[in-house]
N, C-alpha and C positions, 0 to 999 in steps of 0.2 A: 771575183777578185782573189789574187793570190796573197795571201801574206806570211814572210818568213818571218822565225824565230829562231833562235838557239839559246838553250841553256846550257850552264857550264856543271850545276850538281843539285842535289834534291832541295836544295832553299828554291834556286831559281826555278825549278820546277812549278815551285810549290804558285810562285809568282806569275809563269809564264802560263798554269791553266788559269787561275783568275782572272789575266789578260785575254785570254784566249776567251773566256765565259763572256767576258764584258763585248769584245769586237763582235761576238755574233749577234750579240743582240743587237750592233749599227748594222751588220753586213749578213745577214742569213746566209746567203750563198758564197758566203769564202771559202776557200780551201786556205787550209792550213801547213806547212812543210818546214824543216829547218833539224835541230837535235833538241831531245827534251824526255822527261822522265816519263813515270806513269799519269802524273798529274797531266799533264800535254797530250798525251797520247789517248788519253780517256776524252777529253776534249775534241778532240778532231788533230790532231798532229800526225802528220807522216813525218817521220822519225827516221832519217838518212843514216844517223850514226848511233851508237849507244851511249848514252849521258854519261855513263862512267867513265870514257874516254879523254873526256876534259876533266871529272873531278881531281885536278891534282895541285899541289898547295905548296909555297915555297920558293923559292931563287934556285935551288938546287936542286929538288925535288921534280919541279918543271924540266930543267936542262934533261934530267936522263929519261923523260918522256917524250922531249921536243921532236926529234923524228916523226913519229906517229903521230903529234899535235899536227907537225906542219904538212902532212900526209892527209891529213882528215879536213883541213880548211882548204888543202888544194882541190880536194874531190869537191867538197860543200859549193865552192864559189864558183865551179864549173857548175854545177849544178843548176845554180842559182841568176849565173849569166844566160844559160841555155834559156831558161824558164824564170825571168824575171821577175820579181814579186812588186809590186805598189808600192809595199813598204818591207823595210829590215829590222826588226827590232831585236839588238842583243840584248840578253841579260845578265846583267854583270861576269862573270868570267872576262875581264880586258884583254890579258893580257891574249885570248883567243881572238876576242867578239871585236875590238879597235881594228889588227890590222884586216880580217874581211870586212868591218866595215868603211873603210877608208878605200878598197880595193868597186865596192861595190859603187859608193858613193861616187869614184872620178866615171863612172859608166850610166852614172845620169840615176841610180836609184834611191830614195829617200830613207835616211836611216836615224834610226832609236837607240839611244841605248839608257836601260833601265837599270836602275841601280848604280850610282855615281862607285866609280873608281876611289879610292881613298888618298886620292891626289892632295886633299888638305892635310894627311896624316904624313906623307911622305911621297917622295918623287915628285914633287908639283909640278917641274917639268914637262911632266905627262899632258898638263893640259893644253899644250900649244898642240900635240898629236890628234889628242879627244877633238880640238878645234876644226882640227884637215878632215874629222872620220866622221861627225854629227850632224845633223842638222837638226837632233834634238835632245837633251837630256833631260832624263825623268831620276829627281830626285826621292827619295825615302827620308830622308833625315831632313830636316827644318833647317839644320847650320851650313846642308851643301850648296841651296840655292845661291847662298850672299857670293857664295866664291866663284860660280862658274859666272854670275851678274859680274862680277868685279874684273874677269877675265873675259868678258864678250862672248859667253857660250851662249847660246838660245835654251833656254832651262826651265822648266817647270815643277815646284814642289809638289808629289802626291800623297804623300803619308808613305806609311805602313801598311799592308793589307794584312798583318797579322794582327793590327791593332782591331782592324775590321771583321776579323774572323773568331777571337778569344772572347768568350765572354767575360764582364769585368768582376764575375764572381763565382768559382770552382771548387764544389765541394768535394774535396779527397774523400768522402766517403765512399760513393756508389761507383768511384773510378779505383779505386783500392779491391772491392770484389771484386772488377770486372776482370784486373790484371792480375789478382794472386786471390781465391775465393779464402782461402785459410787465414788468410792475413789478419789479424787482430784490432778490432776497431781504434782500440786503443794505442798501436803501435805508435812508435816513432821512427820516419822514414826517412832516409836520404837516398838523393838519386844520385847515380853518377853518371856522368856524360861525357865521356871519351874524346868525341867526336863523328862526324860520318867517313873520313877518309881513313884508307890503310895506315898511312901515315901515321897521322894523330892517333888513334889505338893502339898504335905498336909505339908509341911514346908516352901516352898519356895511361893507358891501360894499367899497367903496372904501377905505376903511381896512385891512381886512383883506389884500384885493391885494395895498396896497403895501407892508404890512409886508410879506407873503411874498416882494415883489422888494427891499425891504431886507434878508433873512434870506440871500435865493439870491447876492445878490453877497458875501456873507461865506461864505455854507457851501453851496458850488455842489455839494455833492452830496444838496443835499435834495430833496426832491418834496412836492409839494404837493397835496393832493386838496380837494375844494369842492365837497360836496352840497346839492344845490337840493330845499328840502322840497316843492315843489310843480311841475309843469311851466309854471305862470306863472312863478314864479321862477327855474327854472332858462335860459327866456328873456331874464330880465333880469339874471341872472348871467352868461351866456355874451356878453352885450353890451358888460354891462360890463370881463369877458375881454377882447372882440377890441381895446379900448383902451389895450391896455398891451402888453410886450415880449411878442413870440409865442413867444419861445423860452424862456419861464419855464415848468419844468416842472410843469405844475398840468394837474392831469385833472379836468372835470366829470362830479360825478355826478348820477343822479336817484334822489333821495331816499336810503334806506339811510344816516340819517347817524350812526346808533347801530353799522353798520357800518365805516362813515368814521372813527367816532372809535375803534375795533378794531383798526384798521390803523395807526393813527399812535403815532409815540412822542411830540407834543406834541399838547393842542388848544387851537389857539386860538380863542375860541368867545365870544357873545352871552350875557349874564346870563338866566338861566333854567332849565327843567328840564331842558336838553342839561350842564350843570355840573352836579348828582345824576348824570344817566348817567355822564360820564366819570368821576367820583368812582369810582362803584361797579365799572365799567370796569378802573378803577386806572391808569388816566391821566395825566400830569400837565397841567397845564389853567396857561392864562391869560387871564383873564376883562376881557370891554371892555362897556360897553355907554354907549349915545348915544341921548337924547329928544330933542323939539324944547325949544328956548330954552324958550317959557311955561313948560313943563313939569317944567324941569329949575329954573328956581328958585320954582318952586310948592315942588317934592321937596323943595328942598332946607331951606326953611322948617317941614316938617312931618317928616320924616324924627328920627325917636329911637335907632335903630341904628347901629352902626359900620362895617359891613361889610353887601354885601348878595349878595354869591357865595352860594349853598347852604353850600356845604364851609366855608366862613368863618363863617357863621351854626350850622351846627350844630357845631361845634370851638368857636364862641364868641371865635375869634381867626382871625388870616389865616395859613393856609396854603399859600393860593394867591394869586400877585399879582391884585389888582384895581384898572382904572381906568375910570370913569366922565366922562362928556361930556371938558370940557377937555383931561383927564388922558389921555384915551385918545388917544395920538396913534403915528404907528410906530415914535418916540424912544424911547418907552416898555416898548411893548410889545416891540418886536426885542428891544431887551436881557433880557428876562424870560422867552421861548421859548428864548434861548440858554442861558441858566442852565440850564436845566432837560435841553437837549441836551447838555448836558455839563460838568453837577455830577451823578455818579451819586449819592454819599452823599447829595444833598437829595434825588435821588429814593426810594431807599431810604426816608427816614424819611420823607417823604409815603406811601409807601405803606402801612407801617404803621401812619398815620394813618387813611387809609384804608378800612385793614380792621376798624378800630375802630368809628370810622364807623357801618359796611355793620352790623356785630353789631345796632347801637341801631334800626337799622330795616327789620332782619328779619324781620318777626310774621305772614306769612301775609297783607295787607293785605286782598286781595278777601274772602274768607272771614272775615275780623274786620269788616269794613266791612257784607255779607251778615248778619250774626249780630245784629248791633247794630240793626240795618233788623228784622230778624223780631221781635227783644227790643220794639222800639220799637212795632209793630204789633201785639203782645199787651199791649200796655198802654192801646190807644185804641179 
């Protein structure tokens, strides 16, 4: 059995080898083929394209990649008519993985796609498209199910597979040696989380920094740790290092940032799925994130949501500070890491929140995502 995939960046990655792990255990002799990171590729993926070719984020950002987007799905879906697959399962990346699955779907193929579009947040539109390009949706959030039921998508809820892979208790000790041996048991540590995309480092980078040399001249006994998802970036995070005071204690890492945020008793982090980790973590988290201009008042005219944190989104209210472009500045954000170093009681009740949370999307996700893919293939 052939079955494709594509991811669009290292979250989906992370999703598409647990998928991938789960189907072989129905299908021993599959082959595997589509685009996808290390995680995929360890698994059995033949890998047509480089993952990094889709990671890109944006209204704007997309437009001056589009060429080469729509260069890479031309090749992909020849590819993929040549050599058929059973099934097509995208993972999230839409705005790539909708129209080759729409493309594949009128030529008779069965298609997936994992990770619901944020069509409740904005564009809902979208789902009359998602409707012409599925014949299944696999949700991750409990609140996406009710809306694609309410619009006649065929949908299935699987959790989190991150909720499935975290365990629900992390002691920052022995993951503190493992990342910086000198580190002081006693430290007190914030992570910062930029981001995985060029993008988002080259906006969020620089903010982040200087909140952390606004944090260290108030509480000069913290430390600071800053894992670079990729060795390009941790290039241009170390650059952007050597610009500022040498003697702020900040240690770069490379990669391990699900370990980063292990060791820290704050994170402060890039809007995405590194805020699900930390949640799950149990973390307390303050969330920034920054688009370009076009971009951000595109957002801001099509935007239906109040909050756009994971943790905020699934609580349905803020329980973590969040600031976006303007707002995110290090007036803001200092103040809001400190809170959290030192109001235990709000941590306390964060984390009870937390573990609440973690219950609602705990279900086994690969194996429920696997099961729904086989269900789906005895039906066509």
């Amino acid at each position: 059995m052939h079955i494709a995939l594509v991811a669009g960046e290292l979250s989906g990655d992370l999703l598409g080898a647990g998928l991938i792990a789960a189907l072989k255990a129905r299908y021993p002799h599959a082959r595997f083929s589509g685009i996808g990171g290390p995680g995929m590729i360890e698994q059995g993926l033949r890998s047509l394209a480089p993952l990094e070719r889709l990671a890109v984020m944006g209204l704007v950002e997309v437009l001056r990649h589009l060429p080469e987007l729509l260069r890479v799905r031309r090749r992909l879906c020849r590819e993929l008519l040549a050599d058929p697959p059973a099934v097509f399962v995208g993972i999230d990346a839409p705005d790539f993985n909708l129209g080759l699955e729409r493309r594949l779907r009128v030529r008779g193929i069965p298609t997936v796609h994992y990770v619901s579009p944020s069509v409740w947040a904005w564009r809902p539109w979208r789902v009359g498209k998602i409707a012409r390009s599925v014949n299944l949706m696999l949700t991750l959030l409990p609140f996406e199910a009710a809306f694609y039921q309410r619009h006649g998508v065929p949908v299935r809820y699987v959790g989190h597979p991150l909720a499935d892979d975290i365990p629900p208790h992390n002691d920052p000790l022995p993951v503190r040696r493992s990342l910086h041996p000198k580190l002081p048991a006693e430290a007190r540590i914030v992570a910062l989380l930029p981001g995985s995309r060029g993008g988002e480092v080259g906006r969020l980078g620089p903010l982040l920094l200087d909140t952390a040399a606004w944090l260290w001249a108030r509480r000069p006994e913290l430390h600071f740790l800053l894992p670079a998802a990729t060795p390009e970036l941790f290039e241009v995070l170390a650059a952007m290092r050597a610009e500022r005071d040498p003697t702020l204690p900040l240690t770069l890492v490379r990669g391990q940032s699900r370990e980063t945020m292990a060791a820290a008793d704050v994170v402060l982090l890039a809007s995405g799925t590194a805020t699900l980790e930390a949640m799950l973590l149990k973390r307390p988290m303050v969330v920034a994130y920054r688009v370009a201009p076009v971009t951000a008042w595109i957002a801001r005219r099509l935007l239906t949501i109040p909050h756009f944190a994971l943790p905020n989104l699934l609580a349905g209210r803020e329980l973590v500070p969040e600031f976006v472009q303007d707002a995110a500045t290090v007036e803001n954000l200092g103040p809001a890491v400190l809170r959290w170093l030192e109001d235990a009681s709000a941590r306390a009740g964060l984390m009870a929140e937390f573990d609440a949370l973690r219950g609602q999307l705990r279900c086994d996700a690969s194996r429920q995502a696997a099961t729904a893919i086989e269900e789906l293939l005895g039906q066509v």
